[in-house]
C-alpha positions as CSV (number, residue, x, y, z in Angstrom):
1,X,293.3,141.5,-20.3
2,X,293.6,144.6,-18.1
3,X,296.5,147.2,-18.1
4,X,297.4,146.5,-15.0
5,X,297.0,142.3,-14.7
6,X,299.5,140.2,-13.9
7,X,299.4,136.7,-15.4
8,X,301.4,133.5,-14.6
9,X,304.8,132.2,-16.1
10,X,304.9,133.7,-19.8
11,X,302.1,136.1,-19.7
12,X,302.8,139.8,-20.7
13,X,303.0,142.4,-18.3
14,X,301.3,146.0,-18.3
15,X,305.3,146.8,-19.0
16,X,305.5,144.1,-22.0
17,X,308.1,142.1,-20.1
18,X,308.7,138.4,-19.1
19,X,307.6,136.3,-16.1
20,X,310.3,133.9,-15.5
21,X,309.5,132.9,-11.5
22,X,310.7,128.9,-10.9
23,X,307.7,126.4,-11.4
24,X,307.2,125.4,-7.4
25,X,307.1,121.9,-9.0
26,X,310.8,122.0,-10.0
27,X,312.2,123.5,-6.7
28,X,310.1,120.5,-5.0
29,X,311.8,117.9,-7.0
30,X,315.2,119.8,-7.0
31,X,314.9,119.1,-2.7
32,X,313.4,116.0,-3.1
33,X,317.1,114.8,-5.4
34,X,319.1,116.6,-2.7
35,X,317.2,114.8,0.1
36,X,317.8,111.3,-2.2
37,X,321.8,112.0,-2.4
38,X,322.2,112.9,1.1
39,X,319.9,109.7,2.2
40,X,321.8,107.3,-0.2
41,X,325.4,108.7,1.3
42,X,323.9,108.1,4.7
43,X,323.3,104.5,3.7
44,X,326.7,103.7,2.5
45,X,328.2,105.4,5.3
46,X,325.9,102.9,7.4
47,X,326.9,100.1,5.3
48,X,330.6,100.8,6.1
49,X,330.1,101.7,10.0
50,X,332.0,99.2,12.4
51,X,328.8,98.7,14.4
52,X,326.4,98.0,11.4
53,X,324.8,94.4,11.7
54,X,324.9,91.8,9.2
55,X,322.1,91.7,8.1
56,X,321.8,95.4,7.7
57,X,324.5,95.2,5.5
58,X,323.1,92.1,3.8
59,X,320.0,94.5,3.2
60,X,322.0,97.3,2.1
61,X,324.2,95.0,-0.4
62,X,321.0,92.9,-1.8
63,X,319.3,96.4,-3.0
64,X,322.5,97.7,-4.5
65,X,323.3,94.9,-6.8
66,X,319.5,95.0,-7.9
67,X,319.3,98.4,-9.0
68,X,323.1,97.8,-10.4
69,X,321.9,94.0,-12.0
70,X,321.4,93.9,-15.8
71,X,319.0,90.6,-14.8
72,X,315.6,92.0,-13.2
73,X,312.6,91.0,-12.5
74,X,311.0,93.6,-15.2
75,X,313.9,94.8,-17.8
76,X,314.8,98.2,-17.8
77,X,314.1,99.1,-21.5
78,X,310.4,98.8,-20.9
79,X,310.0,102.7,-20.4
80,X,307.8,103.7,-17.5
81,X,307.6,99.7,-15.7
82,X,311.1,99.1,-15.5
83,X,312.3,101.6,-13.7
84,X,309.4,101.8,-11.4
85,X,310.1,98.4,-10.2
86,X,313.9,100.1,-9.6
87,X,312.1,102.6,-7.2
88,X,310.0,100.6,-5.0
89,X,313.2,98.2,-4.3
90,X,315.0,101.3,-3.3
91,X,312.1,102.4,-2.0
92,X,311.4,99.4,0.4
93,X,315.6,99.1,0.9
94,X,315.8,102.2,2.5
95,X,312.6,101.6,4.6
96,X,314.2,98.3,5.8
97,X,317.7,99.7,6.3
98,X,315.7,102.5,8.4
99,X,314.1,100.4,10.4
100,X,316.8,97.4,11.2
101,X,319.5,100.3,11.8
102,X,320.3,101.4,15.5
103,X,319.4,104.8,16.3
104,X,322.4,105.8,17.2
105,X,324.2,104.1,14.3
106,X,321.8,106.3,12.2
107,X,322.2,109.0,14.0
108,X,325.9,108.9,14.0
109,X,326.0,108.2,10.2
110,X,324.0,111.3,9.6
111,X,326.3,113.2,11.3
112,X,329.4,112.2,9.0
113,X,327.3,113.0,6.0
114,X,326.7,116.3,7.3
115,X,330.3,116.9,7.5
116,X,331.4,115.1,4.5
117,X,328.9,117.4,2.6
118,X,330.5,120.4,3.9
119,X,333.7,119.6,3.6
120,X,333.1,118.6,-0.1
121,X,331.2,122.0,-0.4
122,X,334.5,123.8,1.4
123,X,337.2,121.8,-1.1
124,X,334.4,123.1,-4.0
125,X,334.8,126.5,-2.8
126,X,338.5,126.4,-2.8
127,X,339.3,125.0,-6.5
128,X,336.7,127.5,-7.8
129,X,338.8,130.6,-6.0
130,X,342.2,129.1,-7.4
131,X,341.0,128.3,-11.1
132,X,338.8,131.4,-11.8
133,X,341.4,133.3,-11.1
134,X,343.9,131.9,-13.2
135,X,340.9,131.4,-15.9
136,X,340.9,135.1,-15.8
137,X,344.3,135.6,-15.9
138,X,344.9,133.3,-19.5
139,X,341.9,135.1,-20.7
140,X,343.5,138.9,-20.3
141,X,347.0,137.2,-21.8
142,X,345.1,135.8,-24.5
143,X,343.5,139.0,-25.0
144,X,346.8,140.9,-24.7
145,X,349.1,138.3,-27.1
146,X,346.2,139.0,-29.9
147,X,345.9,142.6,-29.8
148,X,349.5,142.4,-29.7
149,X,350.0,140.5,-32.8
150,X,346.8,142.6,-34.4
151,X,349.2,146.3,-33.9
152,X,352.2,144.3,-35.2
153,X,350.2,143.5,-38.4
154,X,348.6,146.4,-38.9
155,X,352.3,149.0,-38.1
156,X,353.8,146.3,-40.4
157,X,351.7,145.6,-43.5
């Protein structure tokens, strides 16, 4: 090893110090999960939209209560089998629910996810910037009641 190589996650440096750069695996997957929430709040948004056919819905409902089921076709405490057989149906469900759903339906429903996302992300915002505050806040009177009762012990002992 060279004074002056550089080496993946963990190796040394020439300045003895840590690599700690995010595996491109996990930022993948971390997008992928994202994708997966905002397609799964799509799909109940189009399960709920006035315009949705029936046997969208139909679609949408059948693929629900078999993920949800405790009676499947291959059990779920087999490790690896059972919950592949839980992808492909919401695998193939969403591939169904893709195709059979107007465009404009879909397109529509995409739309209210966008803005329930950011309204969610807006009310998250807000009730962090009124608790940390007030975290804050107990913390220092916390701080100040001790050191308080610490001088009161010590001038009185």
């Amino acid at each position: 090893m060279g004074n002056n190589s550089v080496l993946t996650k963990g190796s040394l440096l020439s300045s003895h110090t840590m690599v700690l750069a995010e595996p491109a695996f996990s930022v993948n997957w971390r997008r992928r999960a994202q994708r997966l929430q905002k397609e799964a709040h799509v799909f109940y948004i189009v399960f709920k939209h006035p315009r949705t056919r029936w046997y969208t819905r139909l679609v949408a409902a059948c693929t629900a209560a078999y993920v949800f089921s405790p009676v499947q076709l291959i059990p779920n405490f087999i490790p690896v089998i059972g919950s592949l057989d839980d992808l492909l149906v919401l695998f193939l469900g969403a591939k169904l629910l893709r195709r059979i759903t107007p465009p404009a339906v879909m397109a529509e429903c995409r739309n209210l996810a966008d803005a329930a996302k950011t309204r969610r992300n807006a009310e998250v915002r807000w009730s962090i910037s009124v608790f940390a505050p007030l975290v804050i806040l107990a913390a220092w009177v916390l701080a100040g009641i001790t050191a308080g009762a610490l001088m009161a012990a010590y001038i009185y002992h």
